[in-house]
GUDRENRO-906894 format. One record per residue: residue number from 1; x, y negated, z of N, C-alpha, C in turn. Coordinates in steps of 0.2 Angstrom, whole numbers, plus 5000, padded with zeros to 4 digits. Each point is the difference from the previous one (the first is absolute). Example, Ala and Ser with C-alpha at 12.3 -4.5 7.8 and 13.67 -1.06 7.14 Angstrom:
# residues 2
<nudren: 1&n.x: 5066&n.y: 5028&n.z: 5039&ca.x: 4996&ca.y: 4994&ca.z: 5000&c.x: 5004&c.y: 4994&c.z: 5000>;
<nudren: 2&n.x: 4998&n.y: 4995&n.z: 4996&ca.x: 5004&ca.y: 4994&ca.z: 5001&c.x: 4996&c.y: 4995&c.z: 5003>;
# end
This chain:
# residues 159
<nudren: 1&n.x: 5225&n.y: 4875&n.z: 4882&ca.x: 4996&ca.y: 5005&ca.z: 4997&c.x: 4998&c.y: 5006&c.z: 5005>;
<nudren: 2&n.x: 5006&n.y: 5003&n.z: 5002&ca.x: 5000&ca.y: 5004&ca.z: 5006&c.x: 4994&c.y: 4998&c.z: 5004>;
<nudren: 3&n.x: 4999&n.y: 4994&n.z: 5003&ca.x: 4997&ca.y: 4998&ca.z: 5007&c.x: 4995&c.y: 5000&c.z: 4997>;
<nudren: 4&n.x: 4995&n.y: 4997&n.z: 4995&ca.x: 4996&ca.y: 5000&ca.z: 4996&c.x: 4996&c.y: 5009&c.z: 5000>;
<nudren: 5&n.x: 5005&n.y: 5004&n.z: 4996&ca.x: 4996&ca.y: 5005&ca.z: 5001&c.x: 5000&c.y: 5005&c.z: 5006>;
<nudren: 6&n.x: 5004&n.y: 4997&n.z: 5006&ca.x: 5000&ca.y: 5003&ca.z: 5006&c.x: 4992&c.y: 4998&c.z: 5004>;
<nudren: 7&n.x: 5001&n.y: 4994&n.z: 4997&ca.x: 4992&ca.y: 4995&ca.z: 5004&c.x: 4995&c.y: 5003&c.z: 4995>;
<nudren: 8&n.x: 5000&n.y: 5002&n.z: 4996&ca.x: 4994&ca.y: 5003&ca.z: 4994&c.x: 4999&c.y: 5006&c.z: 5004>;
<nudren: 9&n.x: 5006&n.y: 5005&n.z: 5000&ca.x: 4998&ca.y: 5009&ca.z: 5003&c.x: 4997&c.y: 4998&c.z: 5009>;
<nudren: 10&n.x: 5003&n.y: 4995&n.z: 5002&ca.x: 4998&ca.y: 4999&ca.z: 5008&c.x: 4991&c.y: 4998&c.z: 4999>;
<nudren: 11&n.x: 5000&n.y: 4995&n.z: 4996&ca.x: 4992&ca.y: 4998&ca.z: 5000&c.x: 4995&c.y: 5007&c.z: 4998>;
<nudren: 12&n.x: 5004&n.y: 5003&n.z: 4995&ca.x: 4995&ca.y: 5005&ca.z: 4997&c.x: 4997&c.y: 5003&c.z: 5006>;
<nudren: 13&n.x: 5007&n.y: 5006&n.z: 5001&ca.x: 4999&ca.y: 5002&ca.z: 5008&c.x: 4995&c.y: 5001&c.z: 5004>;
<nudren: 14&n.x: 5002&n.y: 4991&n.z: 5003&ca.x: 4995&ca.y: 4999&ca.z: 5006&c.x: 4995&c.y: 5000&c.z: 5000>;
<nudren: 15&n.x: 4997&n.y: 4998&n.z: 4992&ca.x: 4990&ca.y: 5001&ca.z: 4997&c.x: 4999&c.y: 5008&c.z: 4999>;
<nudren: 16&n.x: 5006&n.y: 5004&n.z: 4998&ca.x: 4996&ca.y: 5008&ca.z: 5002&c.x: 4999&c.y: 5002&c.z: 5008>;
<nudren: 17&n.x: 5002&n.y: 4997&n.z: 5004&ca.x: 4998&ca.y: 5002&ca.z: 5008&c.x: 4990&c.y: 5004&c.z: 4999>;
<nudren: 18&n.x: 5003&n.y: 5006&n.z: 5003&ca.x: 4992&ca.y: 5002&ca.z: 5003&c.x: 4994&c.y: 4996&c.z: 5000>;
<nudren: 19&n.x: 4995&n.y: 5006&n.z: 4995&ca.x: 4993&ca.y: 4995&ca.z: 5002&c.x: 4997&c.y: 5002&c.z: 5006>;
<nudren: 20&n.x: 4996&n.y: 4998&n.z: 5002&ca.x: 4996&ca.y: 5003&ca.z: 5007&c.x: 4996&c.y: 5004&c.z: 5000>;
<nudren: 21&n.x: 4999&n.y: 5006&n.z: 5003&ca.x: 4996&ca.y: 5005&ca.z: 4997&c.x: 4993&c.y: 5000&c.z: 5000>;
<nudren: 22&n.x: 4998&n.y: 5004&n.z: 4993&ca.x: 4992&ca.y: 4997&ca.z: 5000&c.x: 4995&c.y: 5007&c.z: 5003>;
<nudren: 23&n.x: 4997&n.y: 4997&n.z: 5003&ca.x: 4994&ca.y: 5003&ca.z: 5003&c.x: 4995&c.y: 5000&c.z: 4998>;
<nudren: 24&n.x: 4996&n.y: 5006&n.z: 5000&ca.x: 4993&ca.y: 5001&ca.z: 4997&c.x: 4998&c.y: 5005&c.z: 5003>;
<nudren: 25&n.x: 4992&n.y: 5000&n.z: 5000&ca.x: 4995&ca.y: 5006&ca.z: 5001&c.x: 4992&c.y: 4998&c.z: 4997>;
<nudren: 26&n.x: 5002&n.y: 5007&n.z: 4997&ca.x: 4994&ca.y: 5003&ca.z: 4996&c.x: 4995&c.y: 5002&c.z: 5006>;
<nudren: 27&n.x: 4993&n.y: 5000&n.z: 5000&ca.x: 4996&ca.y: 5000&ca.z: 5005&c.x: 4995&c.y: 5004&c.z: 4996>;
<nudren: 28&n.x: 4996&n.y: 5003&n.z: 5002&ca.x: 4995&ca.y: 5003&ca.z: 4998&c.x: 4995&c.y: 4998&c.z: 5003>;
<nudren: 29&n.x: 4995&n.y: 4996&n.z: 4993&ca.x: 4995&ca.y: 4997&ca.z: 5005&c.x: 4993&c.y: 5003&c.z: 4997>;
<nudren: 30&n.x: 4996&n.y: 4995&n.z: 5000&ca.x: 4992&ca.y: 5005&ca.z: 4999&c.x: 4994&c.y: 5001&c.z: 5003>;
<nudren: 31&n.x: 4997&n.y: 5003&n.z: 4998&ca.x: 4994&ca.y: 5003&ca.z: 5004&c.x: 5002&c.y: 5006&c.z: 5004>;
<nudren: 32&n.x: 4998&n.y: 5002&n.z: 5004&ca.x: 5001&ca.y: 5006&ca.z: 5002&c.x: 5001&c.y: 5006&c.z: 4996>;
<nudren: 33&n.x: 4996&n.y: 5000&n.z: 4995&ca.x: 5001&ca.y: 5006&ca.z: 4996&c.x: 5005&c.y: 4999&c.z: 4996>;
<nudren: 34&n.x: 5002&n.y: 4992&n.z: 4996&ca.x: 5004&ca.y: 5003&ca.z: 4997&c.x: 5008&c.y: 4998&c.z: 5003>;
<nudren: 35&n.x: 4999&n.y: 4997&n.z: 5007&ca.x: 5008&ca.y: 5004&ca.z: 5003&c.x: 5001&c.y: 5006&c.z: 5004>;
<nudren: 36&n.x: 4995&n.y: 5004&n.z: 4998&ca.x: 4999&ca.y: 5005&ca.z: 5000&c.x: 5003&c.y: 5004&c.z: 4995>;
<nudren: 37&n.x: 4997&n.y: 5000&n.z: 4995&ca.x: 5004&ca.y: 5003&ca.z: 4992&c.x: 5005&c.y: 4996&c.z: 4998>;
<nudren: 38&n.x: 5003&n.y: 4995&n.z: 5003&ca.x: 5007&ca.y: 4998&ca.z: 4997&c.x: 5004&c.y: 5004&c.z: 5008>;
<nudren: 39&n.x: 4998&n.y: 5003&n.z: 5004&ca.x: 5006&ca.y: 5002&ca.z: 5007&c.x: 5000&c.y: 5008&c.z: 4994>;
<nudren: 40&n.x: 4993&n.y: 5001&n.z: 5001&ca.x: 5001&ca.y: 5008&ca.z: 4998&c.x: 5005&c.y: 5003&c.z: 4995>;
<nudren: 41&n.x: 5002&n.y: 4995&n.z: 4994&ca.x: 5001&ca.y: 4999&ca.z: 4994&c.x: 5006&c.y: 4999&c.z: 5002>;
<nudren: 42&n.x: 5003&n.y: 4995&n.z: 5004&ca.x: 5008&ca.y: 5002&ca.z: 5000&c.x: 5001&c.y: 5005&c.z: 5004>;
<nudren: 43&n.x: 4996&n.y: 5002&n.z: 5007&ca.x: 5004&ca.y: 5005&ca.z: 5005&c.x: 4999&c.y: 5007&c.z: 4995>;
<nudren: 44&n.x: 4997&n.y: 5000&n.z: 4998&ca.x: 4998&ca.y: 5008&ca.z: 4993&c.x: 5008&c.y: 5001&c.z: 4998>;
<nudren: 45&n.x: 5003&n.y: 4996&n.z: 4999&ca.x: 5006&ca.y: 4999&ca.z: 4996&c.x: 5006&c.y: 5005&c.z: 5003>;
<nudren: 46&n.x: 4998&n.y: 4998&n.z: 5009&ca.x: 5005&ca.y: 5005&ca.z: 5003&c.x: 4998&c.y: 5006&c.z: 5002>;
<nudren: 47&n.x: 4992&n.y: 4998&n.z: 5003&ca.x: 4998&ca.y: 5006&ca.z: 5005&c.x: 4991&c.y: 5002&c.z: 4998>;
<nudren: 48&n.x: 5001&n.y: 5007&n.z: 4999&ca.x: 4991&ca.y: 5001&ca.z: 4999&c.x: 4996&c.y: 4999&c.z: 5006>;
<nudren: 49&n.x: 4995&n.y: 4994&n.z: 4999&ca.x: 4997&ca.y: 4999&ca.z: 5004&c.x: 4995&c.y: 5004&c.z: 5005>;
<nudren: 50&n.x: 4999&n.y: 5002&n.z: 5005&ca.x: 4996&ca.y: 5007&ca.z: 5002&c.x: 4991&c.y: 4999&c.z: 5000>;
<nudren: 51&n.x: 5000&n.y: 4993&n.z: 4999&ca.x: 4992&ca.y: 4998&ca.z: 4999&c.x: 5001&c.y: 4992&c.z: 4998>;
<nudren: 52&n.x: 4994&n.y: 4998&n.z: 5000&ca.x: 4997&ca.y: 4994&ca.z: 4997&c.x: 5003&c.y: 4992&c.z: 5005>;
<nudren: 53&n.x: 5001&n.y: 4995&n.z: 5000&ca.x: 5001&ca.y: 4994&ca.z: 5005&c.x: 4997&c.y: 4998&c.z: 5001>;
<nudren: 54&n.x: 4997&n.y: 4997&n.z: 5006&ca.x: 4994&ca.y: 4996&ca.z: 5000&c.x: 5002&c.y: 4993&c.z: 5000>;
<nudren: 55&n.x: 5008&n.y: 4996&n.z: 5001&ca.x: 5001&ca.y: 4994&ca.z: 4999&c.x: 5006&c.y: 5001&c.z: 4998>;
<nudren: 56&n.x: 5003&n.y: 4994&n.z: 5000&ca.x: 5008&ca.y: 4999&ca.z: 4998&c.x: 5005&c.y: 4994&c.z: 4999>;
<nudren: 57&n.x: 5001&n.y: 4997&n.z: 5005&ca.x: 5006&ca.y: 4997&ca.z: 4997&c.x: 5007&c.y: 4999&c.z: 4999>;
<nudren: 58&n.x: 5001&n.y: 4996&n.z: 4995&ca.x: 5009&ca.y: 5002&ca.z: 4998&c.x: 5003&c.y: 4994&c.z: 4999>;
<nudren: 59&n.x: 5008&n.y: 5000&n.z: 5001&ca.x: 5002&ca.y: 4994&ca.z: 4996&c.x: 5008&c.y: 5005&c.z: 4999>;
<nudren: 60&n.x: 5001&n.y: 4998&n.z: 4993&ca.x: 5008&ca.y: 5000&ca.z: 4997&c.x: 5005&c.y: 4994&c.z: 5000>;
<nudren: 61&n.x: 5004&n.y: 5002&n.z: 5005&ca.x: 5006&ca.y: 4993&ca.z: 5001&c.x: 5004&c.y: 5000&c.z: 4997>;
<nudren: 62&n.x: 5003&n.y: 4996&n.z: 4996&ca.x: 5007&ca.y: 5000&ca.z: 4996&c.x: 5004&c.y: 4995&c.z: 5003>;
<nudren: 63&n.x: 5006&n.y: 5002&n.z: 5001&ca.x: 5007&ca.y: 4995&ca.z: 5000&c.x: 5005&c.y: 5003&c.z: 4995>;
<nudren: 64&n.x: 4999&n.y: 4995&n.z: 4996&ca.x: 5006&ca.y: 5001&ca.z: 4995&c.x: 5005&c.y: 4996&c.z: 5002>;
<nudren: 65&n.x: 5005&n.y: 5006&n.z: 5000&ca.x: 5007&ca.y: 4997&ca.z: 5004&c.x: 5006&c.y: 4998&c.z: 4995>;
<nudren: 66&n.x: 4998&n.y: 5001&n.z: 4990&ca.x: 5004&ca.y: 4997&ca.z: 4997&c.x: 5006&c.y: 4996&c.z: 5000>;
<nudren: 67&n.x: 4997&n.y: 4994&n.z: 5002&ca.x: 5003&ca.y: 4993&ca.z: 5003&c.x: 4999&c.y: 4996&c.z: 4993>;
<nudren: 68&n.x: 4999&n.y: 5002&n.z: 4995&ca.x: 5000&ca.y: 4996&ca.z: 4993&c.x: 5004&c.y: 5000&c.z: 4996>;
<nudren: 69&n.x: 5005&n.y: 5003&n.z: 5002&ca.x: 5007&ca.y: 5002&ca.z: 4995&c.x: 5001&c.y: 5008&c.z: 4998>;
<nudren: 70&n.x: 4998&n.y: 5004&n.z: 5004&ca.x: 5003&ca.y: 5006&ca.z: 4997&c.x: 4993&c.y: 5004&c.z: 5003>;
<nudren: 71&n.x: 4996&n.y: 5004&n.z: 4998&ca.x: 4995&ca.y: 5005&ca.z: 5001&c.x: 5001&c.y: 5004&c.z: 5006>;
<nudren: 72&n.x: 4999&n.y: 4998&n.z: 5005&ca.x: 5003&ca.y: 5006&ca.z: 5006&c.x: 4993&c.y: 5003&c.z: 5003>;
<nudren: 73&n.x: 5001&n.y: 5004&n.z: 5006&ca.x: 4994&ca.y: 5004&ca.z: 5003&c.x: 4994&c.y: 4995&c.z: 5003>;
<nudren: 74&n.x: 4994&n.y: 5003&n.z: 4998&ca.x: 4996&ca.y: 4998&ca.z: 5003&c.x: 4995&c.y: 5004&c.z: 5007>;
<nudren: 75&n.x: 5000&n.y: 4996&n.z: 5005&ca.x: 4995&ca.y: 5005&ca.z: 5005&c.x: 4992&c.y: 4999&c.z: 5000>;
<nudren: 76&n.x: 4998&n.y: 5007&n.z: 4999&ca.x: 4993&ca.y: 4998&ca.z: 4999&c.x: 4997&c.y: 5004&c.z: 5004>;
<nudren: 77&n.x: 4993&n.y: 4995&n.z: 5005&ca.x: 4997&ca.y: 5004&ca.z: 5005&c.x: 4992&c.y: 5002&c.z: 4998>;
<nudren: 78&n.x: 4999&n.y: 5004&n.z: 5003&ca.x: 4992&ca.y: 5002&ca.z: 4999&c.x: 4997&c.y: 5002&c.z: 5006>;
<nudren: 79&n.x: 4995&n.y: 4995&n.z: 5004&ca.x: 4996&ca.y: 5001&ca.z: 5004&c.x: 4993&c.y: 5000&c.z: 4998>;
<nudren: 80&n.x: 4996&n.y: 5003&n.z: 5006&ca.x: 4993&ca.y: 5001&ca.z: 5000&c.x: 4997&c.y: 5002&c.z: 5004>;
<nudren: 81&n.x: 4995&n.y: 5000&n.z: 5002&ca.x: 4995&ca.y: 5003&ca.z: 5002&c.x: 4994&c.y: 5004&c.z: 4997>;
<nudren: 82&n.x: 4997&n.y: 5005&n.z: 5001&ca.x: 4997&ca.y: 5003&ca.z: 4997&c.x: 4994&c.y: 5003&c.z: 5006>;
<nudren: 83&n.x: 4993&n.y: 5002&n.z: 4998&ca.x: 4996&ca.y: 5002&ca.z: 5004&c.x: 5000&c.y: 5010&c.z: 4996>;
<nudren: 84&n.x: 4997&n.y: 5005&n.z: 5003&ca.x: 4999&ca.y: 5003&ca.z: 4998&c.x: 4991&c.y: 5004&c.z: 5006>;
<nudren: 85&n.x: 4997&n.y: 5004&n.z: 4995&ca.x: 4995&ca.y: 5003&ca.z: 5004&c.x: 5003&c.y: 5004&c.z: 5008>;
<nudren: 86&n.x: 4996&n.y: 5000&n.z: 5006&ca.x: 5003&ca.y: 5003&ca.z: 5005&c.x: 5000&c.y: 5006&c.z: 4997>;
<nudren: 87&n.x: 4996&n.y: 5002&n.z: 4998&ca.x: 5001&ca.y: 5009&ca.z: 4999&c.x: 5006&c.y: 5002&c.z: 4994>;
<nudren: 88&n.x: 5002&n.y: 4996&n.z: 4998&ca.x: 5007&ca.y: 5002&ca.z: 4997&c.x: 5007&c.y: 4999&c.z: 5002>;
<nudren: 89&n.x: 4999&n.y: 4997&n.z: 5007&ca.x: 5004&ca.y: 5001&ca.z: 5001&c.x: 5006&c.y: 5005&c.z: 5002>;
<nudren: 90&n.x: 4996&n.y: 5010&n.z: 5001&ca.x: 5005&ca.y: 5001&ca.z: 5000&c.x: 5003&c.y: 5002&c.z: 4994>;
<nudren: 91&n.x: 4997&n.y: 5000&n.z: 4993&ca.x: 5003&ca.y: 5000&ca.z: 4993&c.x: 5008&c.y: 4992&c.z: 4999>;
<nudren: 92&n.x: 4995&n.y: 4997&n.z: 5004&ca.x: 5008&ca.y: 4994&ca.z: 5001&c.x: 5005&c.y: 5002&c.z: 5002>;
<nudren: 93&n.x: 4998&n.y: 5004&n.z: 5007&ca.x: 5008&ca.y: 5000&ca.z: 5004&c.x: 5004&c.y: 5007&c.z: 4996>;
<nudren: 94&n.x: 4996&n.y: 5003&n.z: 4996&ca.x: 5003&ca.y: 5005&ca.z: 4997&c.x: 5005&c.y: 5001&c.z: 4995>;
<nudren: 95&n.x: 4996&n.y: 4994&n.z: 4997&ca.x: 5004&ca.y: 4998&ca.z: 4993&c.x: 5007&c.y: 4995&c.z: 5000>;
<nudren: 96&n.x: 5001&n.y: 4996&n.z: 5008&ca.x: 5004&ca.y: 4997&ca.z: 5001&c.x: 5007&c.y: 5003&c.z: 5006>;
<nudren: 97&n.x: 4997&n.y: 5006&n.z: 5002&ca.x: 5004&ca.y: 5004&ca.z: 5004&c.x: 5006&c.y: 5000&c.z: 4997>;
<nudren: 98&n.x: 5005&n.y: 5001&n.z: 5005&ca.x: 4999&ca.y: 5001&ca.z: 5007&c.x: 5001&c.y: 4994&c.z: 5002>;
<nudren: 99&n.x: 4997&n.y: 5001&n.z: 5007&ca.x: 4998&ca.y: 4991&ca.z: 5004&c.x: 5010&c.y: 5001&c.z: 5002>;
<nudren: 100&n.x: 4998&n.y: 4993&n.z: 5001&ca.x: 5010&ca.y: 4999&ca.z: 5001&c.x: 4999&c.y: 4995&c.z: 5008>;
<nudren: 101&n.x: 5004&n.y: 5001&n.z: 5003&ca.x: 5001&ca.y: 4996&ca.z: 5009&c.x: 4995&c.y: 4995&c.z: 4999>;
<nudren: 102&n.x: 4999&n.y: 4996&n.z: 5004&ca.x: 4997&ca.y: 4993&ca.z: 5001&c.x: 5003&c.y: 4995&c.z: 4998>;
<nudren: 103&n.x: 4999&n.y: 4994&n.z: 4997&ca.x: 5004&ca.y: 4995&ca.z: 4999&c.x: 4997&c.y: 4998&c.z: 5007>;
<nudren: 104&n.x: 5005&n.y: 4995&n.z: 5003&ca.x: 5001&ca.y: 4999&ca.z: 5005&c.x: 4997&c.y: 4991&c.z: 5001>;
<nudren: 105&n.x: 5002&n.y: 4998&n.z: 4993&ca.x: 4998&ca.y: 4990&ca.z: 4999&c.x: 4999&c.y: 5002&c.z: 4994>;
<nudren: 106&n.x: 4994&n.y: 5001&n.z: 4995&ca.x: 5000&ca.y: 5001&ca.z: 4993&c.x: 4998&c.y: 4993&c.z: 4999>;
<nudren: 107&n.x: 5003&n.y: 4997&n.z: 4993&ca.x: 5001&ca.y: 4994&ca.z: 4997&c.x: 4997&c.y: 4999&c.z: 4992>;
<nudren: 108&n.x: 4999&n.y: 4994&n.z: 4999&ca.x: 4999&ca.y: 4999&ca.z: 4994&c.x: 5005&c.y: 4999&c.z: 4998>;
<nudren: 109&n.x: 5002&n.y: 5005&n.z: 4995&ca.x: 5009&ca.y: 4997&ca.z: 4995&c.x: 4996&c.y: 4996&c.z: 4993>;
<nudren: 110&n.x: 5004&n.y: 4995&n.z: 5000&ca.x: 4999&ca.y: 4996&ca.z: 4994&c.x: 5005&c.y: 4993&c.z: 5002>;
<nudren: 111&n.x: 5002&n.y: 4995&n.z: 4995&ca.x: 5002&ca.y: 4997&ca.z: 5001&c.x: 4993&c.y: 4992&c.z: 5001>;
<nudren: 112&n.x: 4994&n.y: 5002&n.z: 4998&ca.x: 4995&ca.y: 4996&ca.z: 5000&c.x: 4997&c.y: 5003&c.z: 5006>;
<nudren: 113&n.x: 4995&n.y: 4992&n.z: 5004&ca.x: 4997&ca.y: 5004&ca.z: 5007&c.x: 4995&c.y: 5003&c.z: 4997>;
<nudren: 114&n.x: 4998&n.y: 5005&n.z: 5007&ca.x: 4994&ca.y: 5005&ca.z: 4999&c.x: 4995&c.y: 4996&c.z: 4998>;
<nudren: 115&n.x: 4994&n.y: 5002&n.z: 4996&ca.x: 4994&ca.y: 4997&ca.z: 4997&c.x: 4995&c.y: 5003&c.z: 5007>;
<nudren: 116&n.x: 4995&n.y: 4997&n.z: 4999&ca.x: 4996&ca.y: 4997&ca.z: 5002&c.x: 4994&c.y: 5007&c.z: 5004>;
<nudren: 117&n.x: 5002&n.y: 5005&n.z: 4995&ca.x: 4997&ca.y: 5008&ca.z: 5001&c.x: 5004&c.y: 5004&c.z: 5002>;
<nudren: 118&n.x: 5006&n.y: 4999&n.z: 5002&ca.x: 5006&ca.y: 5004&ca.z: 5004&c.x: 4998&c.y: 4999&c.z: 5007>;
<nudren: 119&n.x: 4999&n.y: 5007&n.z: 5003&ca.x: 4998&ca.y: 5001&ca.z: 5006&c.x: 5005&c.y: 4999&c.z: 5007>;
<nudren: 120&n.x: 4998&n.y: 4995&n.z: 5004&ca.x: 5002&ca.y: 4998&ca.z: 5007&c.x: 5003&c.y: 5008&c.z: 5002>;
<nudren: 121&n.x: 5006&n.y: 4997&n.z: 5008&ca.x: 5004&ca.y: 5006&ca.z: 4999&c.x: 4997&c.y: 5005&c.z: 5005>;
<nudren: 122&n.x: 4994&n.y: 4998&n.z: 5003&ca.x: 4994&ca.y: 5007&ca.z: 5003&c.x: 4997&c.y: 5004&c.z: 4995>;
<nudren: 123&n.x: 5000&n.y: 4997&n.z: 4996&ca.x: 4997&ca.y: 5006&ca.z: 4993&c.x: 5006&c.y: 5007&c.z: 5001>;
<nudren: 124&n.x: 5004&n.y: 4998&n.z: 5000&ca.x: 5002&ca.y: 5007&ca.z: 5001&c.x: 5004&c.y: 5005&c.z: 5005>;
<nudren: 125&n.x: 4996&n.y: 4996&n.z: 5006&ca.x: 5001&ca.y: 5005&ca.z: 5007&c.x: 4998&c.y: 5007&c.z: 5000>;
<nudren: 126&n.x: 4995&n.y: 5002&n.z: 4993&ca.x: 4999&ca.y: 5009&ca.z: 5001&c.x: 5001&c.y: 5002&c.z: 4993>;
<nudren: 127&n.x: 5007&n.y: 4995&n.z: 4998&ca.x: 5000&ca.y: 5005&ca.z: 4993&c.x: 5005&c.y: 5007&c.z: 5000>;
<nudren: 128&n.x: 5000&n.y: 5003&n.z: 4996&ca.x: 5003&ca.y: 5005&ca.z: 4997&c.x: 5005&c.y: 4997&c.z: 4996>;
<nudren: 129&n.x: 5006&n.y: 5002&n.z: 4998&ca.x: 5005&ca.y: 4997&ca.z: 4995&c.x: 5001&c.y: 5006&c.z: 4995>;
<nudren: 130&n.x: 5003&n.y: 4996&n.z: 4994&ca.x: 5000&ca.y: 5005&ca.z: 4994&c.x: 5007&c.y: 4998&c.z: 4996>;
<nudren: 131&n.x: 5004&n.y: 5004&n.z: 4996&ca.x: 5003&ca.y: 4996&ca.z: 4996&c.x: 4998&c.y: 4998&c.z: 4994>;
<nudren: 132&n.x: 5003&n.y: 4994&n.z: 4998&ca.x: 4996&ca.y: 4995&ca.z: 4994&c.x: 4999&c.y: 5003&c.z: 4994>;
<nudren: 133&n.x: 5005&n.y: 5002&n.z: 4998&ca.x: 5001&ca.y: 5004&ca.z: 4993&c.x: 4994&c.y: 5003&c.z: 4998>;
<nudren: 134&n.x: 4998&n.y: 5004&n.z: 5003&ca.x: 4991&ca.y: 5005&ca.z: 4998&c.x: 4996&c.y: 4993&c.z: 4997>;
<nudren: 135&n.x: 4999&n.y: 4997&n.z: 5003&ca.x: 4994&ca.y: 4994&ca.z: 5001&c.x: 5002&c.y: 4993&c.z: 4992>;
<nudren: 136&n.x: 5007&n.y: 5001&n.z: 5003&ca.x: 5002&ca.y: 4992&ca.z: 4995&c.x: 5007&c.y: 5001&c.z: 4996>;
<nudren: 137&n.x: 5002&n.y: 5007&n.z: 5000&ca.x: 5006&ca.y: 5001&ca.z: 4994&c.x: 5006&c.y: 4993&c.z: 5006>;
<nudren: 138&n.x: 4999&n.y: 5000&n.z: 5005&ca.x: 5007&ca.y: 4995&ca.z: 5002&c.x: 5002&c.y: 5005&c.z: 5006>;
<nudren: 139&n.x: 5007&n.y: 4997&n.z: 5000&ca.x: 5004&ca.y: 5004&ca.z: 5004&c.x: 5000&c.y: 4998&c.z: 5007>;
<nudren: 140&n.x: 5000&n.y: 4995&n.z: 5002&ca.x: 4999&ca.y: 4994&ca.z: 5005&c.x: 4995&c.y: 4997&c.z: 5004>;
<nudren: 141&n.x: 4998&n.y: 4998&n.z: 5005&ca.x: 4993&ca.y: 4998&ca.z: 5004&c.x: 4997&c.y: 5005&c.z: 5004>;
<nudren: 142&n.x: 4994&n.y: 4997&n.z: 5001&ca.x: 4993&ca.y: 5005&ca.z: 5002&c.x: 4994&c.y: 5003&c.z: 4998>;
<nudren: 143&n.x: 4997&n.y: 5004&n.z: 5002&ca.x: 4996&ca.y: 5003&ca.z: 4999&c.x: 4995&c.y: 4999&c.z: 5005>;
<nudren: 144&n.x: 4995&n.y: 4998&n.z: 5003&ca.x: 4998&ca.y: 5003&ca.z: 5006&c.x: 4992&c.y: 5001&c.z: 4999>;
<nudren: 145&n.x: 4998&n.y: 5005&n.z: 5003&ca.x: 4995&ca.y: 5002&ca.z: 4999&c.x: 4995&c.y: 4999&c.z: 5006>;
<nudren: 146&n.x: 4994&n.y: 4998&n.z: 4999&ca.x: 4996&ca.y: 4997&ca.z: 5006&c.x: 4994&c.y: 5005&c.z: 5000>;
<nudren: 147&n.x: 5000&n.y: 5006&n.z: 5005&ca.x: 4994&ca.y: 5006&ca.z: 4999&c.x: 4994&c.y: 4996&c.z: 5004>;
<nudren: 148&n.x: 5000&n.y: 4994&n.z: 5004&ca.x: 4995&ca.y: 4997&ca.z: 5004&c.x: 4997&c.y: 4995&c.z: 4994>;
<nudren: 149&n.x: 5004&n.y: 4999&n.z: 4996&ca.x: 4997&ca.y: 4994&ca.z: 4994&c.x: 4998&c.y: 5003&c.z: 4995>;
<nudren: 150&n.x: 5003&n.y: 5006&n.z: 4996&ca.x: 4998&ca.y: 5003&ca.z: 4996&c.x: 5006&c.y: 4995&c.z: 4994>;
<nudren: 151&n.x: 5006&n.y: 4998&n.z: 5003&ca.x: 5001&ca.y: 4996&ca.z: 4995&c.x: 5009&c.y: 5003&c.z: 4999>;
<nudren: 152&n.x: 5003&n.y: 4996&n.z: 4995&ca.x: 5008&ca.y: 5001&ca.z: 4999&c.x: 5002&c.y: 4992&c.z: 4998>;
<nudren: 153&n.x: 5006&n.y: 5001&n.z: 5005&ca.x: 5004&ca.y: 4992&ca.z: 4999&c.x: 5007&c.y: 5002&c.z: 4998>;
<nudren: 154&n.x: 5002&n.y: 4998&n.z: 4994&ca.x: 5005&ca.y: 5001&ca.z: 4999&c.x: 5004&c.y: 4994&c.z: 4998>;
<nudren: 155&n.x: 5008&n.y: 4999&n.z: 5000&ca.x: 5003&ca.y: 4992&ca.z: 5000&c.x: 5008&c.y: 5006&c.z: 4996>;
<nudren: 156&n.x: 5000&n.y: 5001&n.z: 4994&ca.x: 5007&ca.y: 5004&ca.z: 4997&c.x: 5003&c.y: 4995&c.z: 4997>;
<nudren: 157&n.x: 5006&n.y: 5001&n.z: 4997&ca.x: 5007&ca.y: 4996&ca.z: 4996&c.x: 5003&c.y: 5005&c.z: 4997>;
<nudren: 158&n.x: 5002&n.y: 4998&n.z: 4996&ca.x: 5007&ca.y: 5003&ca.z: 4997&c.x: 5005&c.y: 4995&c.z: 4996>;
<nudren: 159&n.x: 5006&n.y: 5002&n.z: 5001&ca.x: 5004&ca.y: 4995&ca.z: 4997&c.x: 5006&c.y: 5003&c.z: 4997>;
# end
């Protein structure tokens, strides 16, 4: 009887071993204008806009790190890029200040690869860096501003 329910709690066990973790990414897709009003519409959340966006892309990446058994943390990242008018850009750099050192190799963080509108790594030979939090409420990542593009890439996490 012993052996029996030794071989019962051993089988049970083995079948709770970790699931694999699930990955996901919400994209913002669209017409131009309306991934436009859906970037505007989350970034409002953390930071007053200083004008209008003339493009935008985004994606939200989840890994939930669960495992299937017990509720644990998840890391969620938020990248994008975003266009803005040149002439606001100096209401950009103002409301993201203060500029912070140069990242030196800035990267796409996520555990999915970069999509398809994530900028090659000459896009940002004249950025200016910012910390993430003004822009995307995360603590983590990039910020980079492109005053020759008129644009902003950002790649943030929290966990």
């Amino acid at each position: 009887m012993k052996a029996l329910l030794f071989s019962l709690i051993v089988c049970t066990l083995s079948a709770c071993g970790p699931t694999p973790q699930k990955q996901t990414r919400a994209e913002i897709t669209g017409t131009q204008t309306e991934r436009v009003t859906r970037a505007t519409a989350i970034l409002s959340k953390y930071c007053k806009l200083p004008g209008p966006l003339l493009d935008a892309h985004m994606a939200e990446d989840l890994a939930d790190n669960s495992g299937g058994m017990v509720p644990g943390p998840s890391d969620v990242y938020l990248s994008g890029v975003i266009t803005f008018p040149p002439a606001d850009l100096p209401k950009w750099q103002k409301i993201l200040s203060p500029e912070i050192p140069a990242v030196t190799s800035p990267q796409f963080h996520s555990i999915l690869p970069a999509p398809a509108w994530w900028p090659a790594a000459a896009a940002f030979k004249d950025c200016e860096y910012y910390e993430p939090k003004k822009l995307t409420g995360r603590t983590f990542g990039i910020v980079a501003l492109s005053p020759s593009t008129s644009a902003i890439y950002f790649s943030t996490y929290s966990n």
